[in-house]
C-alpha positions as CSV (number, residue, x, y, z in Angstrom):
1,X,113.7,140.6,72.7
2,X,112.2,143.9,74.3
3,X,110.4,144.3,71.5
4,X,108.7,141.1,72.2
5,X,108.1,141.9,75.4
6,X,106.5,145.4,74.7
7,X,104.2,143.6,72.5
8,X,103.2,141.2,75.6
9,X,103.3,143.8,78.2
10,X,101.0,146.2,76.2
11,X,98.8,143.5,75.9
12,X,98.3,144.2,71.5
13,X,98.9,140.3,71.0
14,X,97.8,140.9,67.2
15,X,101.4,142.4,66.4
16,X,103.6,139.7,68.4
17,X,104.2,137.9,65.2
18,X,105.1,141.2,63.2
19,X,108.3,141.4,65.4
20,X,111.3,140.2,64.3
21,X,113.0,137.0,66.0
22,X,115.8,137.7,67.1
23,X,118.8,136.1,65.9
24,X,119.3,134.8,69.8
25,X,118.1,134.6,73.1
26,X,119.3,133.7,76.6
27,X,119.0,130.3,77.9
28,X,119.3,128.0,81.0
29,X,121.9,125.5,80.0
30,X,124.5,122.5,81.2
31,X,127.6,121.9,78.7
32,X,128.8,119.0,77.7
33,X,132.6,119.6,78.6
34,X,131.2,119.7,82.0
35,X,130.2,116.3,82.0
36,X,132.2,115.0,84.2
37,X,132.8,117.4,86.5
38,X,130.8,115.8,89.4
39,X,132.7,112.3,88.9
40,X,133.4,110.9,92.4
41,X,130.9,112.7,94.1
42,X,127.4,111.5,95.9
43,X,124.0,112.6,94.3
44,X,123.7,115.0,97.8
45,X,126.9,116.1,97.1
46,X,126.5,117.0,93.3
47,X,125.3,121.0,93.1
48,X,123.2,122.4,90.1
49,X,124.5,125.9,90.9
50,X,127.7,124.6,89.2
51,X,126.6,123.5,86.2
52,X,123.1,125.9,85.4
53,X,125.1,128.4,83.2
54,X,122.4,131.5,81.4
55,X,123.6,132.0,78.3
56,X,123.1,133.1,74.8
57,X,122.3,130.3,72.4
58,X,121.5,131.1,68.5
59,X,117.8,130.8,67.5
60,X,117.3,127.4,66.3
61,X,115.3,127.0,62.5
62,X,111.4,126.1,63.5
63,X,110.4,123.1,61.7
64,X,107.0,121.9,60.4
65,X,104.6,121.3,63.0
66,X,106.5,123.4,65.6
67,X,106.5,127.0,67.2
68,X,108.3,129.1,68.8
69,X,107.3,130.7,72.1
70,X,108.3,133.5,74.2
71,X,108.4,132.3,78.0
72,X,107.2,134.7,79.9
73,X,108.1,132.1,83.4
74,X,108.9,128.2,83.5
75,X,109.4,126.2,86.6
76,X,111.6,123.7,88.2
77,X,110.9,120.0,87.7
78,X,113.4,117.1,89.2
79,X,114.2,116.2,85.5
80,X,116.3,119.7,86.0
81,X,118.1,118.5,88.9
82,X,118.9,115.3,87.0
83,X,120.2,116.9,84.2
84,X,122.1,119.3,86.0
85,X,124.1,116.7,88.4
86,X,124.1,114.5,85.2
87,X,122.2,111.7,86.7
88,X,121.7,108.3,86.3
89,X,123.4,109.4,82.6
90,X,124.2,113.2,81.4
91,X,121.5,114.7,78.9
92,X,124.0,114.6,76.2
93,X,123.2,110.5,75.2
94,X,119.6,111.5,74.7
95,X,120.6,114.8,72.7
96,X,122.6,112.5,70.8
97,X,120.1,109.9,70.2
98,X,117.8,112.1,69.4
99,X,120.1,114.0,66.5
100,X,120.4,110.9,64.6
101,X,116.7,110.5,64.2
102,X,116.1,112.6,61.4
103,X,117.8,116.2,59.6
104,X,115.5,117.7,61.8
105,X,115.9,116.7,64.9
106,X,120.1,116.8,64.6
107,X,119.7,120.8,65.5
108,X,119.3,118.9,69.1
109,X,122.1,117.6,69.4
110,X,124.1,120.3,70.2
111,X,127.7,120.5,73.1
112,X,125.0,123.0,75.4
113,X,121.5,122.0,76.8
114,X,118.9,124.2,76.9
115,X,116.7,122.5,79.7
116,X,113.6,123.1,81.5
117,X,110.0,121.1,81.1
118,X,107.5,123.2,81.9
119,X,106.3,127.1,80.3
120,X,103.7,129.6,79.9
121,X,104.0,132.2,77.2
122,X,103.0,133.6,73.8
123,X,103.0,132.1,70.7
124,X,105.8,133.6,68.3
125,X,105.7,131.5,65.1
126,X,104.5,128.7,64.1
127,X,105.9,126.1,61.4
128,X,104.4,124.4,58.2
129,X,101.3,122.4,58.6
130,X,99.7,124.5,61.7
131,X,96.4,125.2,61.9
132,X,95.4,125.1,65.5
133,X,97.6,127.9,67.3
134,X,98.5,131.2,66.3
135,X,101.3,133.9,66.6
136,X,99.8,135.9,69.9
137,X,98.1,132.5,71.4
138,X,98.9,132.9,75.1
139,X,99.5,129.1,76.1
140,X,101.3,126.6,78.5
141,X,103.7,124.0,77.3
142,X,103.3,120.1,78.4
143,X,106.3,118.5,77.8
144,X,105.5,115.2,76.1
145,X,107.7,115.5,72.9
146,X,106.2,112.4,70.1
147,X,106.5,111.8,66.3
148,X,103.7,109.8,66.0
149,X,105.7,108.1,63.0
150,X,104.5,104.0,64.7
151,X,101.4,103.0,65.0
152,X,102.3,101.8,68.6
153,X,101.8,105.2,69.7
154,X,98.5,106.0,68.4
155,X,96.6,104.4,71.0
156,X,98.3,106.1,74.0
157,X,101.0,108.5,72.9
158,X,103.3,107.6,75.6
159,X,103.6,104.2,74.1
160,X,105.1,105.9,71.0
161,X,108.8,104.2,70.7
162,X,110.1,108.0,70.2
163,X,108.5,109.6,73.0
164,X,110.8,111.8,75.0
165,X,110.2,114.6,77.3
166,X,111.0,118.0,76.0
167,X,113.8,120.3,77.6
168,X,115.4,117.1,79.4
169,X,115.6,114.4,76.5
170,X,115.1,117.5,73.7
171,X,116.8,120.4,73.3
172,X,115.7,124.1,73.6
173,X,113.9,123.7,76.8
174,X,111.3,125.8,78.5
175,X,114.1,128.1,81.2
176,X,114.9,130.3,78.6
177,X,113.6,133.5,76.8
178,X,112.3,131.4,73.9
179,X,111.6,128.0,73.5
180,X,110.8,125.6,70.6
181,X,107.5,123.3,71.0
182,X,105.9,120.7,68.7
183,X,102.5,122.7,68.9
184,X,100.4,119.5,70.1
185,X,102.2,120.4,73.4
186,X,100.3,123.3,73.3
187,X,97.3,124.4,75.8
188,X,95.2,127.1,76.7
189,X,97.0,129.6,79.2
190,X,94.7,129.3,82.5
191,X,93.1,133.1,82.3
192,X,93.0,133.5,86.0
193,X,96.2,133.0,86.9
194,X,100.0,134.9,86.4
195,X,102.1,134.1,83.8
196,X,104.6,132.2,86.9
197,X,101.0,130.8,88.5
198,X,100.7,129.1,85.3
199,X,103.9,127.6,84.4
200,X,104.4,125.6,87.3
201,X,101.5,122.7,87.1
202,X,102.4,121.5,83.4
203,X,104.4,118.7,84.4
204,X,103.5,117.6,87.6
205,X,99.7,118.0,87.4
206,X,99.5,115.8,84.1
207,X,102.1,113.5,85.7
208,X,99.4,113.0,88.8
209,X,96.7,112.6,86.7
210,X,97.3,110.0,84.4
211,X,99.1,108.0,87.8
212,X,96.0,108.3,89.5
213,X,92.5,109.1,87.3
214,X,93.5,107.9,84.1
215,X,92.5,104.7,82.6
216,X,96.6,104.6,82.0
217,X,96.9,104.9,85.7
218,X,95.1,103.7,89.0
219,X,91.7,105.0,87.5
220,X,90.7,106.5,91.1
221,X,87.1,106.7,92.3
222,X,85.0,108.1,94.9
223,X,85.8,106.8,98.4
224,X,88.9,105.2,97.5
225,X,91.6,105.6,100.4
226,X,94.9,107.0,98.4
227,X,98.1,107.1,99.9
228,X,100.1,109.8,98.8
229,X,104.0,110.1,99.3
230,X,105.6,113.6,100.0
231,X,101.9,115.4,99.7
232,X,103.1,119.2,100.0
233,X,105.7,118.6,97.3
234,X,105.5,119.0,93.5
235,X,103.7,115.7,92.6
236,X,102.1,115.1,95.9
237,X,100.2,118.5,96.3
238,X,98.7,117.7,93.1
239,X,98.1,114.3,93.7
240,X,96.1,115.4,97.1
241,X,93.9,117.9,95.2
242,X,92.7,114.9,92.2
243,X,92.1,112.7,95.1
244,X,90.1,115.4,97.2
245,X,88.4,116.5,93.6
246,X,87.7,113.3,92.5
247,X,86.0,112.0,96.3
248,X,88.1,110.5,97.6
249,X,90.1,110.1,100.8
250,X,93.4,111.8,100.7
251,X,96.3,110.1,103.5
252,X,99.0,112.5,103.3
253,X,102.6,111.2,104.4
254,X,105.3,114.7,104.7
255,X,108.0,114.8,106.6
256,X,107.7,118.1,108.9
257,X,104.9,119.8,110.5
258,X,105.0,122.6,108.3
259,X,104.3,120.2,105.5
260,X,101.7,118.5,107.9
261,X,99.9,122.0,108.0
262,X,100.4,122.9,104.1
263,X,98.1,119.4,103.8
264,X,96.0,120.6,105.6
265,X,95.4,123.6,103.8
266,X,94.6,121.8,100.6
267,X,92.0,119.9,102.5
268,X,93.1,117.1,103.6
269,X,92.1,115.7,106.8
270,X,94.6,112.4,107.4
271,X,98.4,113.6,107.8
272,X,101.0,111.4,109.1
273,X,104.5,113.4,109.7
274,X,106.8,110.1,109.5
275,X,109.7,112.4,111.2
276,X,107.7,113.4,114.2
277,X,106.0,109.8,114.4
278,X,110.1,108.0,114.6
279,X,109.0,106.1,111.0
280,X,112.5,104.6,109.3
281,X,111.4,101.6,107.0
282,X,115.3,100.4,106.6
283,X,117.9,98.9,109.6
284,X,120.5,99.6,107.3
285,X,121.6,99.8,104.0
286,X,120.6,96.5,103.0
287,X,117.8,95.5,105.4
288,X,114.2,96.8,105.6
289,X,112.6,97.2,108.9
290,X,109.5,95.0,108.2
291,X,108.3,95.3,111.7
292,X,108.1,99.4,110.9
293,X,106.0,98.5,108.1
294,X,103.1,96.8,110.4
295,X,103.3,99.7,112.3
296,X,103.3,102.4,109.7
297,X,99.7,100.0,108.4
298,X,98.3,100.2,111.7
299,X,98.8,104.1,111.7
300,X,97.2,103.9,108.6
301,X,93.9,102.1,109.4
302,X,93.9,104.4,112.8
303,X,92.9,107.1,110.2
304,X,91.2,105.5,107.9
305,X,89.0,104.2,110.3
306,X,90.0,100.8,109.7
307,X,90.7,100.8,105.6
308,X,93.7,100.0,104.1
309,X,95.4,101.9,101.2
310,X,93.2,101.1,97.5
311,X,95.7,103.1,95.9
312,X,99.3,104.0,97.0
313,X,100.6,107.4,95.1
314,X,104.5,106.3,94.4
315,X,107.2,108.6,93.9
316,X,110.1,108.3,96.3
317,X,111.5,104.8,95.6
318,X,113.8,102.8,97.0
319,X,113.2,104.2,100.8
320,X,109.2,103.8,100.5
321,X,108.9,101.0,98.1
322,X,109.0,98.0,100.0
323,X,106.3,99.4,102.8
324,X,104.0,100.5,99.9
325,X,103.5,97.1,98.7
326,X,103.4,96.0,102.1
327,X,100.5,98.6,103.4
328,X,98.1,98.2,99.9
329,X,94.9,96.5,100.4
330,X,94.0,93.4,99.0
331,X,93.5,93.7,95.3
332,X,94.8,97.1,95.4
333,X,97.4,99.3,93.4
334,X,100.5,100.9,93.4
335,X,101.5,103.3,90.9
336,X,104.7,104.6,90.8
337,X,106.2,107.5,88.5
338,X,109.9,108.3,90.0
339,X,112.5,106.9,92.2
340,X,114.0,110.1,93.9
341,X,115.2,108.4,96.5
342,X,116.9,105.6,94.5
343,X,115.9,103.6,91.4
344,X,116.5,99.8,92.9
345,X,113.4,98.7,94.9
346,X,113.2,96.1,97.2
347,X,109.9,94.6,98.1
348,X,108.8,90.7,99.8
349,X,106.6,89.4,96.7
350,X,104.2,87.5,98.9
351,X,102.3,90.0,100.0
352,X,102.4,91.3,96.0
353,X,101.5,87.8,94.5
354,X,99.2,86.3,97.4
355,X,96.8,89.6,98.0
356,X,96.9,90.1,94.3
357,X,98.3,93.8,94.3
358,X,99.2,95.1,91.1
359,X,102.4,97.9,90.5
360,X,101.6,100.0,87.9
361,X,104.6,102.2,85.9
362,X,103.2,105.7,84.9
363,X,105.4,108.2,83.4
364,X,103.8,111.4,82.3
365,X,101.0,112.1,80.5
366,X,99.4,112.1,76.9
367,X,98.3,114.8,74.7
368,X,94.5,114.2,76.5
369,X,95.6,114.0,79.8
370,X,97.7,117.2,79.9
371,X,94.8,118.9,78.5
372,X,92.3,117.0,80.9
373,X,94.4,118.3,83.7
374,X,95.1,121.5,82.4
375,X,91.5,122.0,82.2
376,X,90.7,121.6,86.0
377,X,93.5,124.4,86.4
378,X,91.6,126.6,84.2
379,X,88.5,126.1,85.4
380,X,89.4,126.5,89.3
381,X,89.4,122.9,90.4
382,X,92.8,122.3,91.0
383,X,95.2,125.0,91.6
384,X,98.7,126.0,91.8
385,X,101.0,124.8,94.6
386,X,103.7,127.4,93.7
387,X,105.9,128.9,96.9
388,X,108.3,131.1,95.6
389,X,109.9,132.2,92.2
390,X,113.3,133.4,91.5
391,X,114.6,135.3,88.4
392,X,116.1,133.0,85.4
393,X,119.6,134.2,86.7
394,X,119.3,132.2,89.7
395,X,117.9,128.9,88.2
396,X,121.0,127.5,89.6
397,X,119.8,128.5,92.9
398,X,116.5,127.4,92.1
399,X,117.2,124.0,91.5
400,X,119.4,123.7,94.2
401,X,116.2,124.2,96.1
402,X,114.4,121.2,95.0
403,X,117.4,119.2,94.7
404,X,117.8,119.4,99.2
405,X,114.4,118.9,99.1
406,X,114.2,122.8,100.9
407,X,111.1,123.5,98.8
408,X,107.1,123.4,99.6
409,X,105.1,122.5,96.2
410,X,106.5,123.9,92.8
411,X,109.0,126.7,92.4
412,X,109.3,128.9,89.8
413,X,111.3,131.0,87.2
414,X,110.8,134.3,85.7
415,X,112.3,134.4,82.2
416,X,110.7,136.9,80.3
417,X,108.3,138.0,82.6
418,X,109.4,141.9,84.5
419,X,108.2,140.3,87.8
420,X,105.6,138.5,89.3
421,X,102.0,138.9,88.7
422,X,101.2,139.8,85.3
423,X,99.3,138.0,82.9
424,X,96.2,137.6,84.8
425,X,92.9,138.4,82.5
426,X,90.1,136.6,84.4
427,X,90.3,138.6,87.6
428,X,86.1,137.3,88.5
429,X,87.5,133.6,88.5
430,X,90.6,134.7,90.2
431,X,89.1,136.5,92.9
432,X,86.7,133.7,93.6
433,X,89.9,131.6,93.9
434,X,92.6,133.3,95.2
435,X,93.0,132.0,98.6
436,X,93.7,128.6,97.4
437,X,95.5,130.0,94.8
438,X,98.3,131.9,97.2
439,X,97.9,129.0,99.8
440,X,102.1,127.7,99.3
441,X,102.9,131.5,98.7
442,X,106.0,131.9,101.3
443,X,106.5,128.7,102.7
């Protein structure tokens, strides 16, 4: 593995695939005899630093159409959390599912989980039948995993009945030293930024755009009024930049002022802090609060100048669900991606059916809109939201992190990379962007 990393580090990328692989590497991982081991206990109460072990896993065989990668940094994703508070299900049923699909894809199904959805790093080796990438490629990893074996997904990949997302329904995830990749979930590494800077947009970015430019998603034009849930977090400080990028008018709901300013930093002009302004949306467990809806609308249309919401940016569920349908304009759209707040929504259908509102289900992204996204990283348009990293020994912590909700945009993981920092190779670009590039640095 240092040998590897020498190769990296000296920059002579040429002679990365003359190394040997080594026979095993060190991974982020849950166990399946450990299951069960949160039985009893609330989501809140369920802690990741319990169940994220680093450990040494054998190399798995690459298969045709595949690489291997080293990971020079990966980042946290909720998918993590899930898997590591084995949520709604534990990991293991997709593993399993997944093993009986083919000889191949049995090496996944395996009694440890290597996890983790996102990575930046350098190309290894790549299997049979690969002619786009080779060993030395610096690249980031998207994680839509697809075997393109129905025609059902060849229109839009997600629709493929065997699409999964890598390193949380796959095996041999990205928080690890190596990681195994179909290589159509390869990308150009973004030359401007660190190897860490670079890591930590793959998911979320492509997640935002196909839920809010894609045809897929709300297909959002200029001066459309978006609505965007938890707007300093992973998703939603994405979400603001498309919407500020593609003209439009960003409302950004956070639940602090320091989240407030963070907003405000990425150019948004419209903040509401629901905790400062008293906003709770239920009486109880069972009863929404429909007269806080009318007056989280008016608060709306105060900003806006009058205008309701054409698109509402939906991520946190159960909590926000039922004022989301409630607060979009006539004729407009939700589009949800996630329930992290709770997977059962409750919403009154009349004002759904009668202002003729459409709910739109996004998950991810396809092989197109990765790259689409990936390219307005590259190119300075959108940039990184990432706050802190910590070192692949402390994933557990990590997650932990994001799981309380104690986290501002993305954080990140240093696998193979000695520290933060390195990997940068367009320093003209990065200098031209490097205040928006450090803005969540710290918080």
């Amino acid at each position: 593995m240092q040998a590897i990393l020498d190769a990296i580090m000296g920059g002579d990328l040429a002679k990365v695939g003359e190394v040997p692989v080594p026979d095993s590497y060190r991974g982020v991982v849950v166990r399946a005899d450990e299951a069960h081991i949160f039985d009893g206990l609330t989501t809140r109460e369920r802690d990741p630093r319990k169940t994220l072990h680093v450990q040494e896993v054998p190399t798995p065989a690459l298969g045709p159409g595949e690489a291997l990668i080293a990971v020079m940094a990966s980042a946290i994703n909720y998918n993590t959390v899930w898997t590591s508070i084995f949520e709604p299900v534990p990991a293991f049923r997709f593993l399993e599912r997944y093993g009986r699909l083919s000889p191949l894809t049995r090496r996944h199904d395996l009694p440890y989980h290597v996890v983790g959805s996102d990575a930046a790093g350098v190309v290894l080796r790549v299997g049979g039948g690969v002619s786009r990438w080779r060993p030395g490629d610096e690249v980031v990893a998207h994680c839509l995993c697809v075997e393109l074996e129905d025609a059902a997904g060849h229109d839009d990949t997600m629709l493929d009945p065997q699409q999964r997302i890598w390193g949380f329904e796959t095996n041999f995830g990205g928080l690890a030293e190596l990681a195994i990749v179909k290589t159509n979930q390869l990308m150009p590494k973004p030359a401007h930024l660190s190897w860490e800077e670079s890591a930590s947009p793959g998911l979320v970015n492509s997640t935002a755009y196909r839920q809010l430019v894609s045809r897929h998603g709300a297909q959002l034009k200029q001066g459309d009024v978006v609505l965007i849930w938890g707007a300093s977090g992973g998703l939603g400080s994405y979400a603001t930049q498309l919407a500020l990028n593609g003209g439009a008018t960003p409302v950004c709901v956070v639940s602090s002022a320091r989240k407030a300013r963070l907003c405000r930093q990425l150019g948004a002009e419209l903040v509401i802090d629901r905790a400062a302004e008293g906003f709770t949306f239920w009486k109880d467990e069972r009863t929404q609060d429909e007269t806080e809806w009318r007056r989280f609308g008016a608060r709306v249309r105060e900003l806006t100048g009058g205008d309701d919401p054409d698109i509402v940016f939906e991520h946190p569920g159960r909590d926000t669900f039922g004022v989301s349908v409630y607060v979009t304009r006539r004729g407009g759209t939700v589009v949800t991606c996630a329930s992290t707040t709770g997977y059962l929504h409750q919403y009154d259908n009349r004002y759904l059916w009668m202002n003729l509102k459409r709910i739109i289900g996004s998950h991810f992204a396809n092989y197109r809109e990765a790259w689409e996204a990936n390219r307005l990283i590259a190119g300075g348009r959108i940039h990184p939201t990432l706050s802190k990293t910590y070192p692949l020994e402390q994933t557990g912590v990590a997650a932990w992190e994001v799981h309380r909700n104690a986290h501002q945009g993305k954080v990140g993981v240093l696998c193979l990379a000695p520290g933060e920092g390195f990997g940068i190779r367009d320093t003209e670009l990065r200098e031209r962007h490097v205040n928006q590039i450090n803005r969540f640095r710290g918080e």
